[in-house]
C-alpha positions as CSV (number, residue, x, y, z in Angstrom):
1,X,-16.8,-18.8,-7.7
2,X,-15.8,-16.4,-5.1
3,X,-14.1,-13.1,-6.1
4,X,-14.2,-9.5,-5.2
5,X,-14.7,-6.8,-8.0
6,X,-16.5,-3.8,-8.0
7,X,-19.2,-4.2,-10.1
8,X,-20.1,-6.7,-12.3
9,X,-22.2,-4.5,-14.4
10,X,-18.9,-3.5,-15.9
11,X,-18.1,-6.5,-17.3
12,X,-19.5,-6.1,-20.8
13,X,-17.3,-2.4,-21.3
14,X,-14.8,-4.4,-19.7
15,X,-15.0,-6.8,-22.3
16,X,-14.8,-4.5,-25.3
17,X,-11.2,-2.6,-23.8
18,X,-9.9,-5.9,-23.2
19,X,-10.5,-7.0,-27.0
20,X,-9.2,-3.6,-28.1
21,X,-6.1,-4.3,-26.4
22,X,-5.8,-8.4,-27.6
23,X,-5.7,-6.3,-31.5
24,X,-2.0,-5.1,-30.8
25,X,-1.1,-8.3,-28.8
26,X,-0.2,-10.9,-31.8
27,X,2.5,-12.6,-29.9
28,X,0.7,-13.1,-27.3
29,X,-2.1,-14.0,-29.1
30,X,-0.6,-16.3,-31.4
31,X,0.7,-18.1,-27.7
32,X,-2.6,-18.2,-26.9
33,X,-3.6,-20.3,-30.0
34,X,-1.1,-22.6,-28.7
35,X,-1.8,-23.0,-26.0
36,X,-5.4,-23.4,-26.5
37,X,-4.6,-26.7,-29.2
38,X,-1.1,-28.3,-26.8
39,X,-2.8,-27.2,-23.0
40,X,0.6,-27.3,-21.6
41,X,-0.5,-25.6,-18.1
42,X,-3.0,-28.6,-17.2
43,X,-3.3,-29.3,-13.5
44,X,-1.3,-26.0,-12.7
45,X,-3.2,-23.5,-10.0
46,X,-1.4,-19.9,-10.9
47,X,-1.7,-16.7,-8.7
48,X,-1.1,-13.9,-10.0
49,X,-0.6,-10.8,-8.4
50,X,-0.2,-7.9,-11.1
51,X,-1.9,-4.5,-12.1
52,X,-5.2,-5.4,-13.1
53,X,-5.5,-3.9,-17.0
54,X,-6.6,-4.7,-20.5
55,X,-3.4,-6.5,-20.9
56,X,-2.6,-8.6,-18.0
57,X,-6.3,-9.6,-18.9
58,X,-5.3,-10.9,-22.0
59,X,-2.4,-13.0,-20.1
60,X,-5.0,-14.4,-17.8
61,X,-7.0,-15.5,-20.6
62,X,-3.9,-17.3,-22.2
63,X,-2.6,-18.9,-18.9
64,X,-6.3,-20.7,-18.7
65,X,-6.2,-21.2,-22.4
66,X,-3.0,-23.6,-21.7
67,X,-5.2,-25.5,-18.9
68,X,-3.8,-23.4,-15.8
69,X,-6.3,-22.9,-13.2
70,X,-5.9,-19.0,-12.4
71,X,-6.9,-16.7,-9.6
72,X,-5.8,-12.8,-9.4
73,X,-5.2,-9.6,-7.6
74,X,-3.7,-6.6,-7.8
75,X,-0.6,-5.4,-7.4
76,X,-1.7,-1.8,-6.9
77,X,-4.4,-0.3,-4.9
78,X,-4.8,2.4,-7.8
79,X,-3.7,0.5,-10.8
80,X,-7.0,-1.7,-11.2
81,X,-9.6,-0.8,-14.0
82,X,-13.1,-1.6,-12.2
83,X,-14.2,-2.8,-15.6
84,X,-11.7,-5.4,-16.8
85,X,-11.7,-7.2,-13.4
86,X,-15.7,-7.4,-13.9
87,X,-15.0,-8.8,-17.1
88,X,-12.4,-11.7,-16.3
89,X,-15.0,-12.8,-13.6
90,X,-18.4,-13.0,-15.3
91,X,-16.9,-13.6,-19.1
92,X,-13.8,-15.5,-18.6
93,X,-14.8,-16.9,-15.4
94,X,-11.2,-15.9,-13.7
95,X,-11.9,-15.5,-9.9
96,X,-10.8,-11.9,-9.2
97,X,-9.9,-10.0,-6.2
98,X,-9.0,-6.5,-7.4
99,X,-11.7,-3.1,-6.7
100,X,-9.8,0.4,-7.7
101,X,-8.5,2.5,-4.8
102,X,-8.8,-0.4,-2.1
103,X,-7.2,0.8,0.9
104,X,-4.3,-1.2,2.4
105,X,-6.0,-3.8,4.5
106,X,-8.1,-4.6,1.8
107,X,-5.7,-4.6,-0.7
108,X,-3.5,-7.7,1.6
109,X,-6.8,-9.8,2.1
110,X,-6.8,-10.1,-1.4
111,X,-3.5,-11.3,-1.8
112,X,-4.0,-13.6,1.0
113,X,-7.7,-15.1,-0.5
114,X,-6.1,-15.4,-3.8
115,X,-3.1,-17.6,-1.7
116,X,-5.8,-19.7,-0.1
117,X,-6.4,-21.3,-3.7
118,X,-3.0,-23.5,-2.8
119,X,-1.3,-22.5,-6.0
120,X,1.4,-24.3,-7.6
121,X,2.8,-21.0,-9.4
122,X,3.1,-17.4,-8.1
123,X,3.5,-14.6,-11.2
124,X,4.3,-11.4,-9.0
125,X,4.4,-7.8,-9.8
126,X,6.5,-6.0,-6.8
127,X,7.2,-9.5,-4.6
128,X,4.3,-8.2,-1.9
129,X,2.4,-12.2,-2.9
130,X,6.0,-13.7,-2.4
131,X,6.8,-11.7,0.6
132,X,3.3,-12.6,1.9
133,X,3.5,-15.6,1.1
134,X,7.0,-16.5,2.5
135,X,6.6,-14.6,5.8
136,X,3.4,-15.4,6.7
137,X,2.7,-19.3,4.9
138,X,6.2,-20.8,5.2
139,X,4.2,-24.4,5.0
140,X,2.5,-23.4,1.6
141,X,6.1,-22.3,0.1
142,X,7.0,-26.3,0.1
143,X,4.0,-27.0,-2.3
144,X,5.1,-24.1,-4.9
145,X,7.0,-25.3,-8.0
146,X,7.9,-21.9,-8.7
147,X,7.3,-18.4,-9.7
148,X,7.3,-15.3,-12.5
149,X,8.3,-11.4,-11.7
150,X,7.5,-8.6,-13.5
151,X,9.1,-5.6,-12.6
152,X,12.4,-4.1,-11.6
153,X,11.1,-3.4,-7.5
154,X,10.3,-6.9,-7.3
155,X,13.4,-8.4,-8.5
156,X,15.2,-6.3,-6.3
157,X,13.0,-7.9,-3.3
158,X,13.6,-10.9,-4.5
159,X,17.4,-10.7,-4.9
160,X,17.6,-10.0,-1.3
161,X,15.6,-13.0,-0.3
162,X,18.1,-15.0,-2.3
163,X,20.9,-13.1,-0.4
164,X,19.8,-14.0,2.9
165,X,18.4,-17.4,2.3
166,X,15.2,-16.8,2.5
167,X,13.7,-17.7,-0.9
168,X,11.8,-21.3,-0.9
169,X,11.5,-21.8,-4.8
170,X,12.5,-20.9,-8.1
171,X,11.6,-17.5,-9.5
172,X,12.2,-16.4,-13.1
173,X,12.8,-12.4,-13.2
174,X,10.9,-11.3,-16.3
175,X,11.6,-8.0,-16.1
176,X,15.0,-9.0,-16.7
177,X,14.7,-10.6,-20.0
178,X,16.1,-8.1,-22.9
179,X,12.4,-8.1,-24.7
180,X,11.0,-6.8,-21.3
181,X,13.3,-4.4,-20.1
182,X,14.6,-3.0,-22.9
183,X,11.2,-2.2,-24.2
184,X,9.1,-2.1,-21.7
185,X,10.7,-0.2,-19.5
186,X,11.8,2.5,-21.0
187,X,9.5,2.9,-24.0
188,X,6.6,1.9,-22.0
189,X,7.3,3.9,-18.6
190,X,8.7,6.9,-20.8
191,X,5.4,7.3,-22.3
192,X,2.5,5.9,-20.2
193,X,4.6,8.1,-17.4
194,X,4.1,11.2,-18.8
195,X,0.7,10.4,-20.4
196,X,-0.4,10.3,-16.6
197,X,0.8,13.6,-15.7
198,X,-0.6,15.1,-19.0
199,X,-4.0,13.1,-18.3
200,X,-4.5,14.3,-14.4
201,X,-2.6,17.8,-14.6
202,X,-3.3,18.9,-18.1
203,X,0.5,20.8,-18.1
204,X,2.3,21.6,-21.3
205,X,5.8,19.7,-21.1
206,X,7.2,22.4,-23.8
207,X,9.5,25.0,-22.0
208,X,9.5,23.0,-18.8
209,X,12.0,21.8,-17.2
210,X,11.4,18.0,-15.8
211,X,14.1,16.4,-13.3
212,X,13.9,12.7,-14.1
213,X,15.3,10.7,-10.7
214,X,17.0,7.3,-12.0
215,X,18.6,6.9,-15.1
216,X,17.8,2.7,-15.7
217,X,15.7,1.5,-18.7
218,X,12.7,3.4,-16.7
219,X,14.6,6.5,-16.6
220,X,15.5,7.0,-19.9
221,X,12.8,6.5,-21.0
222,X,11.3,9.1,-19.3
223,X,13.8,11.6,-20.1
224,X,14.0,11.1,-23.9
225,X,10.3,11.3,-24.1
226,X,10.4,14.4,-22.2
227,X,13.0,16.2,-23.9
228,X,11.3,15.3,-27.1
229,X,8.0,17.0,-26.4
230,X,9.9,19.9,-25.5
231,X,11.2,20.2,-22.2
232,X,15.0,20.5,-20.5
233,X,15.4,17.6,-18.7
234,X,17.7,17.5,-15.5
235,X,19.2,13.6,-14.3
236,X,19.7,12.9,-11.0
237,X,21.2,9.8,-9.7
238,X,23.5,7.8,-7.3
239,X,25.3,5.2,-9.7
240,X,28.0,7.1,-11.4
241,X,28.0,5.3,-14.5
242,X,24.1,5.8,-15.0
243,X,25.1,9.4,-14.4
244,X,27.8,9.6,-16.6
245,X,25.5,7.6,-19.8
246,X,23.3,10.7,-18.9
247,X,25.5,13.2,-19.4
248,X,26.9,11.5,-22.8
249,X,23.1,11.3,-23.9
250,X,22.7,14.8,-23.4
251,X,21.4,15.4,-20.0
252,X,22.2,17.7,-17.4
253,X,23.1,15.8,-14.2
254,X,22.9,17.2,-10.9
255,X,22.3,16.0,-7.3
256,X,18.4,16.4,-6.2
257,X,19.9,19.2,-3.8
258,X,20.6,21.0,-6.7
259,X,17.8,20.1,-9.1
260,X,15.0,21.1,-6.6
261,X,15.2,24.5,-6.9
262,X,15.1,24.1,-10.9
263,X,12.4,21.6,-11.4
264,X,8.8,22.5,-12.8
265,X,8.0,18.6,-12.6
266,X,9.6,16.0,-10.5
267,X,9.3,12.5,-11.8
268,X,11.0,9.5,-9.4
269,X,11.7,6.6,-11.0
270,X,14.6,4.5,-8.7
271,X,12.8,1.9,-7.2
272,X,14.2,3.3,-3.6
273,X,12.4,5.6,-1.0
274,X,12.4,9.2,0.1
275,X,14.0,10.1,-3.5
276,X,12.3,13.2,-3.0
277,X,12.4,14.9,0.7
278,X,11.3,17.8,2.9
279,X,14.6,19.6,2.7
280,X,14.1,19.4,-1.4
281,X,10.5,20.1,-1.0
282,X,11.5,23.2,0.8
283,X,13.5,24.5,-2.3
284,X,11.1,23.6,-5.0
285,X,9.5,26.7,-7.0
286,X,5.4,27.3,-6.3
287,X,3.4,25.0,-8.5
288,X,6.1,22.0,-8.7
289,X,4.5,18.9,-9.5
290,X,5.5,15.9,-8.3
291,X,5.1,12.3,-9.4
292,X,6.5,8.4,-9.3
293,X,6.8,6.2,-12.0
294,X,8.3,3.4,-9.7
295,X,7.1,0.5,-8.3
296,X,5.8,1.7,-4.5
297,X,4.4,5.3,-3.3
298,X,7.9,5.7,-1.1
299,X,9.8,7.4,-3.2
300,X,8.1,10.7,-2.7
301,X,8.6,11.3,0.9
302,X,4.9,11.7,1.7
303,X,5.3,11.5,5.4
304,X,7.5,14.1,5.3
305,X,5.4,16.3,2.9
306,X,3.0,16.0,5.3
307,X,4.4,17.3,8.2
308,X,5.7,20.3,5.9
309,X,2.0,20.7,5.2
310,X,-0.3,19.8,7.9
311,X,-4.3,20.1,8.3
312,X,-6.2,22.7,6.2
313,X,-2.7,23.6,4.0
314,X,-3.1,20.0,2.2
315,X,-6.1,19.4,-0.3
316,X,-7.4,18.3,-3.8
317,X,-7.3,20.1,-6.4
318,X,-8.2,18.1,-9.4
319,X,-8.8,14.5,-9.8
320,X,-5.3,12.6,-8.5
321,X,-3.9,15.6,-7.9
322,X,-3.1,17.1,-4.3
323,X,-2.0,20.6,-3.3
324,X,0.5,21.2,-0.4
325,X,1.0,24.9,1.0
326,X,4.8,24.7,2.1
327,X,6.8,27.3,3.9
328,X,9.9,27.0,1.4
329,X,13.6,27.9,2.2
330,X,13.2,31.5,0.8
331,X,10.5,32.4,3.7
332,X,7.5,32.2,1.3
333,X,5.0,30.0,1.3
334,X,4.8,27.5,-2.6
335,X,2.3,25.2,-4.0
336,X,3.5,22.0,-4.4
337,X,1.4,19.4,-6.1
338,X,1.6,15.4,-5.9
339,X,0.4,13.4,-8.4
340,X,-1.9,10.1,-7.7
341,X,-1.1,10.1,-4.2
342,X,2.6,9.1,-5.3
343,X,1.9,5.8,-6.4
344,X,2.8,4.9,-9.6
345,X,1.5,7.9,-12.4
346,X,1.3,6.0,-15.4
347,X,-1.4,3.2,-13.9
348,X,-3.2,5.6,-11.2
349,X,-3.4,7.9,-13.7
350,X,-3.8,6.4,-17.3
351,X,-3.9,3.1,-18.8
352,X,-0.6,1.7,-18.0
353,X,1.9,0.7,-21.1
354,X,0.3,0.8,-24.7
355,X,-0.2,-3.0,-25.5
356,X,1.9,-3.5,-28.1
357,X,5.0,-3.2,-25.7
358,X,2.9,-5.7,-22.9
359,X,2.8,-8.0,-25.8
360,X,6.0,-8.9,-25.6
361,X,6.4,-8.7,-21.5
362,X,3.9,-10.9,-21.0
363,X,4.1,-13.4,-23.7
364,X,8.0,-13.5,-21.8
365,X,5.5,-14.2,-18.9
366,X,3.2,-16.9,-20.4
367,X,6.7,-19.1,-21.8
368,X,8.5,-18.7,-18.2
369,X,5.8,-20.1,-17.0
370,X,5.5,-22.7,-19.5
371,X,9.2,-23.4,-18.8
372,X,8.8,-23.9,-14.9
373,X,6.0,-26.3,-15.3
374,X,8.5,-28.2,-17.8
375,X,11.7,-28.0,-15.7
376,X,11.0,-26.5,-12.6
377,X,11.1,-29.9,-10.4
378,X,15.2,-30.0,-11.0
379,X,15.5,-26.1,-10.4
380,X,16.8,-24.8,-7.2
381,X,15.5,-22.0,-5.5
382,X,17.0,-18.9,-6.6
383,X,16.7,-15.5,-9.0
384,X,16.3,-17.1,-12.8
385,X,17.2,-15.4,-15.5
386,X,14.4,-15.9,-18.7
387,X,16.1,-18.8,-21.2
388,X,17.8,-17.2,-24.1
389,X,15.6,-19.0,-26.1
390,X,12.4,-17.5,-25.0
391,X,14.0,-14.2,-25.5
392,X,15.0,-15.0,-28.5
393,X,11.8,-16.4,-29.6
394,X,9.5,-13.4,-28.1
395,X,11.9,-11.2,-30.2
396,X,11.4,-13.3,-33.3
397,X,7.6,-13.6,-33.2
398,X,7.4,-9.4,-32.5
399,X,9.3,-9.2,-35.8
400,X,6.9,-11.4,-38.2
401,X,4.4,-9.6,-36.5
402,X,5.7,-6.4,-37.4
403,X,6.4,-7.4,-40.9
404,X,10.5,-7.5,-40.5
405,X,12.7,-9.6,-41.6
406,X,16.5,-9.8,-40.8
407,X,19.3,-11.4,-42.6
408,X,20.4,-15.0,-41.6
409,X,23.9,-15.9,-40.9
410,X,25.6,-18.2,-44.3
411,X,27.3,-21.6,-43.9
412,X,30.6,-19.7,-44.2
413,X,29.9,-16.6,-41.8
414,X,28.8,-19.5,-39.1
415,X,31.7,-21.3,-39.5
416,X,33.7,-18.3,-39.5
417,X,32.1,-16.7,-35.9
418,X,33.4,-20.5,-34.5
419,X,36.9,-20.2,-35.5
420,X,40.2,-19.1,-33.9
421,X,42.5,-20.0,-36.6
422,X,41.4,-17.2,-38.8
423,X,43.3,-13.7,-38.3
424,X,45.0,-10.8,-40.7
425,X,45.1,-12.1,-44.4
């Protein structure tokens, strides 16, 4: 089997943090089961290109459970934990291609060695496999049934392949599903976000103020979990109704012009680039930390930063934390810090999402895939929205798991919802 990891001696610690997680995974677990008895995957070769964690670990394990052949990389040069990819290759025997901190030609051999396995299925997290795969292996798009994304970034990459034609098969946008987004997003981001500036800066969140740049699911998170441990939060965004759900939540809402010169901490969260730049840089006070909770490291203008702070005025201060000397607008010279390079905080530095809320994101995952393999041959390609049912059905295992129930329509109220004829008695 040929893979690329960083250590194989990892495997076995590896194997004990992926188990930990698979304790709050019962949805996905119990697909697992499933799968393992009805093998609905046989004879499907899957590539996945997603962070590299505890959790997508315990996906993996429930793809191949279902008969899928599957192969993986990352999705992040930052986001993989050296010790679970160790343990999918020598336990599980999952060929991996994954080593923490890879740099960026490393980072698209892996993608490409994991597209040499001629998959059938592509499960994405950010599009770069699709893009890759589409720009660079137009033949190999013909022999792909179709495809899974995770996250917001890729969708919107995808959505413009659709736009302009480009897209060669079906592709199901998982992140898009109400039991991803709605939980995922913005309970996961809002805390795994800020658990990675806690984790690398060790700053107290109480008394601060923290601009928050995006208002989606991602967003709000973000700025409820940081006004609840303390701080005044400041919204910044572009879509005026966004802004405007900000405001009614609570939130001060300013443009970034504004909101630099406030900020303590700076956290991006937009999926678009150069969120943050020089000119806001230059207004920010001394000791501003900055970070991104989206998808790619462009949202902090890094270039920019640089050129602000050349040579010996840029260095490390702490583990994933970076110190820039910048002449600021005032005509002194501030400290301003960037957090895990600018990639994404919660995964370069943390864990990623608790796994109770990648429960239900990837067992979304596991049943869009299941669904492709079942109907993909009369789907065209295009964006794809997950089945209600699946929804649905994610939602209703999360439940039993939890120990809820919920009330159940009556004969009469059913009949009732379908009729016109009723009105004022």
């Amino acid at each position: 089997m040929d893979y690329d990891v960083r250590d194989l001696g990892l495997a076995d610690e590896g194997r004990q943090r992926i188990a930990w997680a698979d304790r709050t995974m019962p949805v996905l677990r119990g697909i697992r089961e499933r799968f393992q008895a009805e093998r609905p995957l046989a004879g499907v070769r899957i590539a996945a290109c997603l962070h590299i964690t505890t959790e997508t670990a315990n996906l993996l394990r429930t793809l191949k459970a279902g008969g899928a052949e599957v192969v993986a990389c990352a999705s992040n040069p930052l986001s993989t934990q050296d010790d679970v990819a160790a343990s999918l290759v020598k336990h599980e025997g999952i060929p991996v291609f994954a080593v923490r901190a890879e740099d960026t030609e490393t980072y698209y051999r892996h993608i490409d060695q994991v597209l040499d396995t001629d998959p059938t299925i592509t499960m994405d997290d950010g599009c770069d496999l699709v893009s890759r795969l589409h720009a660079e292996r137009p033949d190999q798009v013909k022999r792909i049934l179709g495809g899974t994304e995770e996250t917001t970034t890729g969708v919107i990459r995808l959505r413009a392949m659709e736009a302009s034609g480009s897209l060669g098969y079906p592709v199901v946008a998982v992140n898009d599903a109400k039991t991803k987004h709605m939980f995922d997003n913005r309970y996961g981001t809002g805390q795994s976000a800020l658990d990675g500036i806690i984790r690398a800066t060790n700053v107290l969140l109480a008394g601060t103020t923290v601009v928050v740049a995006g208002y989606g699911f991602c967003g709000k998170g973000v700025a409820s979990r940081a006004r609840g441990m303390g701080a005044q939060v400041v919204v910044t965004e572009i879509d005026p109704v966004a802004a405007l759900e900000a405001v009614m939540d609570g939130f001060r809402v300013e443009p970034m012009e504004e909101a630099a010169a406030e900020g303590d901490i700076f956290i991006t969260v937009t999926g678009n680039r150069d969120v943050i730049r020089p000119e806001h840089v230059r207004r920010m006070k001394d000791g501003a930390l900055l970070a991104n909770a989206g998808h790619f490291d462009v949202e902090i203008d890094l270039e920019g930063l640089a050129r602000l702070a050349p040579g010996e005025r840029r260095r490390p201060v702490r583990p994933m934390v970076e110190e820039y000397l910048v002449d600021s607008e005032s005509g002194t010279t501030a400290r301003v810090m960037v957090v895990a390079e600018g990639r994404l905080v919660n995964l370069s530095a943390a864990e990623g999402h608790p796994a109770s809320v990648m429960d239900m994101s990837f067992a979304n995952q596991a049943l869009s895939v299941e669904w492709l393999v079942r109907e993909g041959q009369r789907l065209e390609p295009s964006v794809l929205g997950v089945p209600e049912s699946i929804d649905a059905e994610v939602a209703a295992l999360k439940l039993a798991a939890m120990g809820i129930r919920i009330d159940v329509l009556t004969p009469e109220q059913e009949a009732y919802l379908a009729s016109w004829t009723v009105g004022t008695r």
